[in-house]
C-alpha positions in Angstrom: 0.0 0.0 0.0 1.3 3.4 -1.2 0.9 6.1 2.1 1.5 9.6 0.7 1.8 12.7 2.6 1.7 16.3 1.3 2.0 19.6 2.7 -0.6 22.4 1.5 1.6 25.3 -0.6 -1.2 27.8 -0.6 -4.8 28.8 0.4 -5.8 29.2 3.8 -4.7 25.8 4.8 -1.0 26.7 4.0 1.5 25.4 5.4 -1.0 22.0 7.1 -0.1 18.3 6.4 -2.8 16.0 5.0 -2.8 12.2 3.7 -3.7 12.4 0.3 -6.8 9.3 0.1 -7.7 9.7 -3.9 -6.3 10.9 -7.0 -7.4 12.1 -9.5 -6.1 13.7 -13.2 -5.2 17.2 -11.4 -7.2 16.6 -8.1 -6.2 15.0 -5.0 -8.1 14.2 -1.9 -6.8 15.2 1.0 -7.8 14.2 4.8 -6.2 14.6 7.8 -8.6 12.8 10.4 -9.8 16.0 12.5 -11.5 18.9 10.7 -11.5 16.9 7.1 -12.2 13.2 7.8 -11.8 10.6 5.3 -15.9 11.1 4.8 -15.6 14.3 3.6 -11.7 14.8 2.2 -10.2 18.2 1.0 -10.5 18.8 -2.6 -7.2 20.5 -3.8 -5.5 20.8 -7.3 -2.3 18.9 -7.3 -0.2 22.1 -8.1 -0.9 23.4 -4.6 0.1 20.5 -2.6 3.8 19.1 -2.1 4.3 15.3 -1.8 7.0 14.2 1.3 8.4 11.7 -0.6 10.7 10.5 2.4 8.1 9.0 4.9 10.2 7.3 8.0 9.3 3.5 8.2 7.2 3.7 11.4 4.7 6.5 9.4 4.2 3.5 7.5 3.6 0.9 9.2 0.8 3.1 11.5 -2.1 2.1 8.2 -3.0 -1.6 8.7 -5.6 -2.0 6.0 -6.0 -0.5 2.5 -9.2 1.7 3.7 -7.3 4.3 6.0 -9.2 5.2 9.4 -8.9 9.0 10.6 -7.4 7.5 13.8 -4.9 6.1 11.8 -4.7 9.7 9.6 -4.0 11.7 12.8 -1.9 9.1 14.2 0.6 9.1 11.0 0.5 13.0 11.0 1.3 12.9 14.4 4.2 10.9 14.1 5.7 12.6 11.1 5.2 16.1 13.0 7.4 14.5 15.7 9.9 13.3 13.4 10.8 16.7 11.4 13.4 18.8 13.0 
């Protein structure tokens, strides 16, 4: 299973880390388990997000199934917020 992260590069969400759930051809689906659940995920053109390509094993490892769970979603940002210097 294929866990990306991105960082929002503009709007009012600037700056936030979601999981990205779906793509599409420009769109991707963000959620990031609090105020955008996997129910109801972030619409954002791809050109405004920035994919962290280097994702530390244990950020990983947090999804057990291929359907991701928002206590899973907050748990990985969690972790990865931990992680960056």
């Amino acid at each position: 299973m294929d866990i990306k992260l991105a960082v929002s590069r503009s709007g009012h969400d600037k700056d936030s880390i979601y999981v990205i759930v779906k793509e599409e051809a420009n769109l991707v689906y963000l959620a990031d388990g609090k105020l955008k659940p996997v129910e109801k995920p972030k619409r954002k053109n791809k050109k405004h997000i920035q994919i962290i390509k280097k994702l530390p094993k244990e950020i990983t490892e947090v999804f057990t199934q291929e359907n991701f769970r928002n206590e899973e979603i907050k748990r990985a940002i969690k972790l990865y917020q931990k992680n960056i210097p």
